[in-house]
C-alpha positions as CSV (number, residue, x, y, z in Angstrom):
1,X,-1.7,-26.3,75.0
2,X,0.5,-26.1,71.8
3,X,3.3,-26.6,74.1
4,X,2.0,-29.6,76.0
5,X,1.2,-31.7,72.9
6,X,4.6,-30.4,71.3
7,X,6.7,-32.0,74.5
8,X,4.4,-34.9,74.9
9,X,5.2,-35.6,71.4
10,X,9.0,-34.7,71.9
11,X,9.6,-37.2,75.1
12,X,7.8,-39.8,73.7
13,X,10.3,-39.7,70.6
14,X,12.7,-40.0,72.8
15,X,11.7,-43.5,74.8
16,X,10.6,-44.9,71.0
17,X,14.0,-44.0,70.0
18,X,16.0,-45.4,73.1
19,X,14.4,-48.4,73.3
20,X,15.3,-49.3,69.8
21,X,18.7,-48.6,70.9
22,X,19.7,-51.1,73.1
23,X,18.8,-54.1,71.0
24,X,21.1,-52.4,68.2
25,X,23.7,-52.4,70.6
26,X,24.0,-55.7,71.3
27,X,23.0,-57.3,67.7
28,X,26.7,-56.0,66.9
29,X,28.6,-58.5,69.5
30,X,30.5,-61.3,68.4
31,X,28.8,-64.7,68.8
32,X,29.7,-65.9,72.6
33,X,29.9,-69.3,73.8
34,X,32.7,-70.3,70.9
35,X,36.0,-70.3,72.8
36,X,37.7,-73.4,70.9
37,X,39.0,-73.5,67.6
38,X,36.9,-75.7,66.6
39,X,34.3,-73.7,67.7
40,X,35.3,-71.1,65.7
41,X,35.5,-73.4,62.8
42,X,32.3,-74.1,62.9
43,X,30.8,-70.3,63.2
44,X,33.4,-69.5,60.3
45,X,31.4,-72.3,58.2
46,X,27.7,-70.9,59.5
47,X,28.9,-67.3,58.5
48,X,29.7,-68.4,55.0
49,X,26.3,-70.0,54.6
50,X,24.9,-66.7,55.6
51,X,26.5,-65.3,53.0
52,X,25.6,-67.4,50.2
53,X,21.6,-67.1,51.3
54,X,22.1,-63.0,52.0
55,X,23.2,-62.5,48.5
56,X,20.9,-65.1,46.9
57,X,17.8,-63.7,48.3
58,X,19.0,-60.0,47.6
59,X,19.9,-61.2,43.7
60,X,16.7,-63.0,43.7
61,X,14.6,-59.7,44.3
62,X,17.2,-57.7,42.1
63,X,19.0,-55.8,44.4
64,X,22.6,-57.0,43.5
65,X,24.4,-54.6,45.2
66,X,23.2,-54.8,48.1
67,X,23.4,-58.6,47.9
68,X,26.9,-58.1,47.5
69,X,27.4,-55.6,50.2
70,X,26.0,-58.3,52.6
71,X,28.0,-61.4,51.0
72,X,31.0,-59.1,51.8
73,X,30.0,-58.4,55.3
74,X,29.4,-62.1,56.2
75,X,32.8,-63.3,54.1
76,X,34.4,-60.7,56.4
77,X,32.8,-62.2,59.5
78,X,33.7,-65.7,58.7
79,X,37.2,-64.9,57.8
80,X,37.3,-63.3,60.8
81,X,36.6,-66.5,63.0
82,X,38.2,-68.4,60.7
83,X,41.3,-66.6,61.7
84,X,40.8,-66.8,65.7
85,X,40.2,-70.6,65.0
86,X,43.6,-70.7,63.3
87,X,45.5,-68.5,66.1
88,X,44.1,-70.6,68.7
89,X,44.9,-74.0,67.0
90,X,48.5,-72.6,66.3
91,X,49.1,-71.3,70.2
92,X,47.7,-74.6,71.3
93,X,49.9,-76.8,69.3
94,X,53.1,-74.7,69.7
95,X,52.5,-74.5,73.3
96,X,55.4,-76.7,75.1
């Protein structure tokens, strides 16, 4: 009995836990649908917005560093696009 209960326990864990996975997963891909530059612009600007809300809400409830830890994570992002927007200005222009 104790060993029934013990792996009914055990595989439920198990689907609880790998359901939670796969949305995880696919939170931490980059924003599709933005192939232009000024696409990327654009998700560059929305990023830094993010940031400025993530790290007054976070202030706002005390928790300054975290707040920061998040502003740094969404400056990151938007330099990030900011930089592919660039790169694919640049390769567009130069292009003969």
């Amino acid at each position: 009995m104790k060993l029934r209960i013990r792996r009914m326990i055990l595989t439920t864990a198990a689907v609880i836990t790998l359901a939670l996975a796969a949305p995880l997963a696919f939170a931490q891909q980059d924003t599709p649908g933005k192939p232009t530059a000024k696409g990327q612009m654009k998700e560059s600007g929305k990023e830094v917005g993010k940031a400025g809300t993530s790290l007054g809400k976070n202030v706002k409830n005390g928790r300054v560093v975290r707040g920061g830890k998040q502003f740094g994570k969404h400056m990151g992002y938007a330099g990030r696009h900011a930089g592919r927007g660039t790169k694919q200005a640049a390769t567009k222009a130069v292009t003969p």
